[in-house]
C-alpha positions as CSV (number, residue, x, y, z in Angstrom):
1,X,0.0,0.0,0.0
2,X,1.4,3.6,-1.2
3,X,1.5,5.9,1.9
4,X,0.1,8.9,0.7
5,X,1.7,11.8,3.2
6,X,5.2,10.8,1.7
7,X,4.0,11.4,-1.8
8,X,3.1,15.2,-0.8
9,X,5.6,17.6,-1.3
10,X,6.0,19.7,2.4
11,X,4.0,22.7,2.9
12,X,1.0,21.4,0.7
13,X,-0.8,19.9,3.6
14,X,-0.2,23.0,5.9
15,X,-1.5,25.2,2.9
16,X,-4.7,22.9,1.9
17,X,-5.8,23.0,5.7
18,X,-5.0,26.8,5.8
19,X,-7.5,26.8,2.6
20,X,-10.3,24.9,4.6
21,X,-10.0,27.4,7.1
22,X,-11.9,29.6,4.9
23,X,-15.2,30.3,5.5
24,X,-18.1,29.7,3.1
25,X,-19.1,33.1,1.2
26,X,-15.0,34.5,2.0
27,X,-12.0,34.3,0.0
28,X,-8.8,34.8,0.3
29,X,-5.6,35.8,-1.8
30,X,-2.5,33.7,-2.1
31,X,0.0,35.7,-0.1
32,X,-3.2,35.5,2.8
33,X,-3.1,32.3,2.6
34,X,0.7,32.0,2.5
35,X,1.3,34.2,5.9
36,X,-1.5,31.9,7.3
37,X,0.5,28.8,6.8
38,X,3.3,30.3,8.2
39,X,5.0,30.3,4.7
40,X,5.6,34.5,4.4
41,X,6.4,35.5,0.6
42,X,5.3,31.8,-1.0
43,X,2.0,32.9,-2.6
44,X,3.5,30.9,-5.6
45,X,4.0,27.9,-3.7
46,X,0.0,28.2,-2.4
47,X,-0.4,27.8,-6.4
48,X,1.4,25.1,-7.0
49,X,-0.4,23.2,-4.0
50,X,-3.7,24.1,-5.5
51,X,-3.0,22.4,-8.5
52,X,-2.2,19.3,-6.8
53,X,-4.8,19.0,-4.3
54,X,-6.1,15.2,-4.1
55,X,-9.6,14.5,-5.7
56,X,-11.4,13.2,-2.1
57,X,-10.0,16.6,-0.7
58,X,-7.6,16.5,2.7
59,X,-8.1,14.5,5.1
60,X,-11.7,13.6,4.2
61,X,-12.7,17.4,3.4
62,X,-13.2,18.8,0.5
63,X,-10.2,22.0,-0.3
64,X,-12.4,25.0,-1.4
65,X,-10.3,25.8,-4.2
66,X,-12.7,28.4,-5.5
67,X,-11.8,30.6,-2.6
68,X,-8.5,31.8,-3.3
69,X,-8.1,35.0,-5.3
70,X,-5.1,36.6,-6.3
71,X,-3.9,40.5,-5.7
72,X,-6.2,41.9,-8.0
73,X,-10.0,40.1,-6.7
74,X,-9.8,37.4,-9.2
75,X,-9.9,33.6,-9.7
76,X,-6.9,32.8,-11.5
77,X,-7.0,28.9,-10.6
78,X,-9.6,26.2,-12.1
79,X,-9.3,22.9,-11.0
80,X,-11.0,19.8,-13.2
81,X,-13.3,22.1,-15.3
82,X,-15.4,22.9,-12.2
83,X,-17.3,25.5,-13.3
84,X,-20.9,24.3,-13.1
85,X,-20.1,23.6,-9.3
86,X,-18.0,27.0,-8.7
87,X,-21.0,29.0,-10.1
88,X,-23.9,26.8,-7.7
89,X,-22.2,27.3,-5.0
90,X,-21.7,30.9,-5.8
91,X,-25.3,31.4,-6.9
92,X,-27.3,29.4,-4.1
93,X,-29.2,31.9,-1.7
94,X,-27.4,32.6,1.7
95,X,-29.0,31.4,4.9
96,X,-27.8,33.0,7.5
């Protein structure tokens, strides 16, 4: 059986848990999420760990990709054609 942790490269799992920090309706840019994770000036690296996110998510939770903007507002990452799913979530009403 393939152990899984030692196929991640280090930092990915502290930046997908920083990610699942975020709450639902917030977002957050790559350097937030890099000085989060205790990673200062690695906003590249926080790309690079989005784009290798497992499929079942971390640690049986989903990584809310769609959250993270960059500098400018925007959504700069898509992961697996998601878009149907990115705009449900975005357009479901908010129960608060």
């Amino acid at each position: 059986m393939i152990n899984v942790n030692k196929l991640i490269k280090p930092h990915y799992a502290q930046i997908w848990q920083t990610i699942q920090l975020i709450p639902q309706r917030k977002v957050a840019c790559y350097g937030q999420i890099a000085d989060l994770a205790v990673l200062p000036g690695r906003a590249r690296l926080v790309g690079n760990a989005l784009g290798c996110v497992p499929e079942l998510g971390w640690r049986g939770h989903a990584v809310p990709w769609y959250r993270v903007i960059n500098a400018q507002g925007n959504r700069t990452f898509i992961k697996h054609n998601y878009i149907s799913t990115l705009t449900t979530i975005l357009t479901k009403p908010c129960h608060n």
